[in-house]
C-alpha positions as CSV (number, residue, x, y, z in Angstrom):
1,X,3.5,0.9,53.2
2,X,4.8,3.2,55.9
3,X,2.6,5.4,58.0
4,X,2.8,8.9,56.1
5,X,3.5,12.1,58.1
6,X,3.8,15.7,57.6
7,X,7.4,16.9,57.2
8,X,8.6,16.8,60.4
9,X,10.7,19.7,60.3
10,X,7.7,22.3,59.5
11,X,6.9,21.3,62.9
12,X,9.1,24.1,64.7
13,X,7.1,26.7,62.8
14,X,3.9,25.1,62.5
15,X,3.2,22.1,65.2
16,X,-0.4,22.1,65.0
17,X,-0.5,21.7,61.3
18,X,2.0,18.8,61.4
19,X,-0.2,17.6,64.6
20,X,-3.6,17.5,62.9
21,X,-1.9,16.5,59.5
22,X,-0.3,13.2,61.1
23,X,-3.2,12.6,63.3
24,X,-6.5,13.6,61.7
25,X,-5.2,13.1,57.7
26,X,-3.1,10.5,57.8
27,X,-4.6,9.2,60.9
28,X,-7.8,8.6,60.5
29,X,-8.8,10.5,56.9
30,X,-6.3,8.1,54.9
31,X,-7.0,5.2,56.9
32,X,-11.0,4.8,56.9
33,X,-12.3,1.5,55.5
34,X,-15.0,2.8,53.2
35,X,-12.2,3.9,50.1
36,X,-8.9,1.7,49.8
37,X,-5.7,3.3,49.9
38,X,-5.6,2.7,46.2
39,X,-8.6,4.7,45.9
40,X,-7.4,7.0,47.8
41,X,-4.5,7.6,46.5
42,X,-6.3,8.2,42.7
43,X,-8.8,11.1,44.3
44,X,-5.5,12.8,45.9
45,X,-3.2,12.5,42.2
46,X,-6.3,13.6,40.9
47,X,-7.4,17.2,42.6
48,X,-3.9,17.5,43.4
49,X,-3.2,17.8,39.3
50,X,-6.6,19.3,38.7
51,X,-5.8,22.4,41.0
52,X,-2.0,22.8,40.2
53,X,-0.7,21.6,43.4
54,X,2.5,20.8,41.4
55,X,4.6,21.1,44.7
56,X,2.8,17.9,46.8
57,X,2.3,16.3,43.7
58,X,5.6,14.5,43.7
59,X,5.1,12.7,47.0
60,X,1.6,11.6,46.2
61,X,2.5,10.2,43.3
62,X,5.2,8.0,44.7
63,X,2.3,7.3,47.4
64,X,0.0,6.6,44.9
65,X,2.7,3.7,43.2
66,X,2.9,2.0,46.5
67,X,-1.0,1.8,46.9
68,X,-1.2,0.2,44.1
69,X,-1.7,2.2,41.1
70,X,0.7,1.8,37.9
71,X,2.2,4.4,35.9
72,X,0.1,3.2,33.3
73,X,-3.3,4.2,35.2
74,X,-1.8,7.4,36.7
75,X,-1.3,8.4,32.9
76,X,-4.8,7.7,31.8
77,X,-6.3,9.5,35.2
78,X,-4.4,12.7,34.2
79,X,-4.9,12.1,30.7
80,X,-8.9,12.6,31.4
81,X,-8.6,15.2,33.8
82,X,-6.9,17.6,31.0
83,X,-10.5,17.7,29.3
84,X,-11.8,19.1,32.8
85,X,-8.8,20.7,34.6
86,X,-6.6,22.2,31.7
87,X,-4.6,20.7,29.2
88,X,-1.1,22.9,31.4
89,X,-1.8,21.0,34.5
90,X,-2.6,17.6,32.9
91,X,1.0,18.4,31.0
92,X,2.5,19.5,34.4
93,X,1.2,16.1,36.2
94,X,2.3,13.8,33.2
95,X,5.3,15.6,33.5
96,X,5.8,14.8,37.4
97,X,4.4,11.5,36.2
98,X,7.2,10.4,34.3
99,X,9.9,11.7,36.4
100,X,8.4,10.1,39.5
101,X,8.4,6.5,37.6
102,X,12.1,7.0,36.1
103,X,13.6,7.7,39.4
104,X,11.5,4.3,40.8
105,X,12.7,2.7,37.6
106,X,16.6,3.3,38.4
């Protein structure tokens, strides 16, 4: 799997958050030995659908396909977390869910 980076073109309005995003998150947060990528990946899909961050969800989910995970175990993560995080945002997430794996599956 690619390297993953901030959008590079918030950088003109925001370098330092791209800076420390590419270089502390993705550069040494993401790549620390003690979780797997795949584990990773689940703890991001997971707050990230659990706090309604509906806009980054997208891209972690396609991250989280490539680490590893299948749509099968996506769906069962966020079908758990709607008995903790709200039934809206598990529905929001499976929703993201499916479109993510339709546009992989075409």
């Amino acid at each position: 799997m690619p390297k993953q980076s901030a959008p590079q073109e918030l950088a003109r309005i925001a370098p330092k958050l791209v800076e420390v995003t590419d270089d502390v998150l993705f550069g040494d947060v993401w790549e620390r030995a003690e979780l797997s990528p795949r584990d990773r990946s689940l703890v991001t899909v997971s707050v990230l659908a659990a706090l309604y961050r509906s806009e980054q969800l997208p891209y972690h989910l396609g991250v989280a396909l490539e680490n590893g995970l299948t749509v099968e175990e996506l769906s069962e993560a966020i079908t758990h977390l709607a008995f903790y995080a709200g039934w809206p945002n598990a529905m929001t997430a499976v929703t993201q869910l499916k479109k993510t794996a339709d546009e992989r599956a075409s």
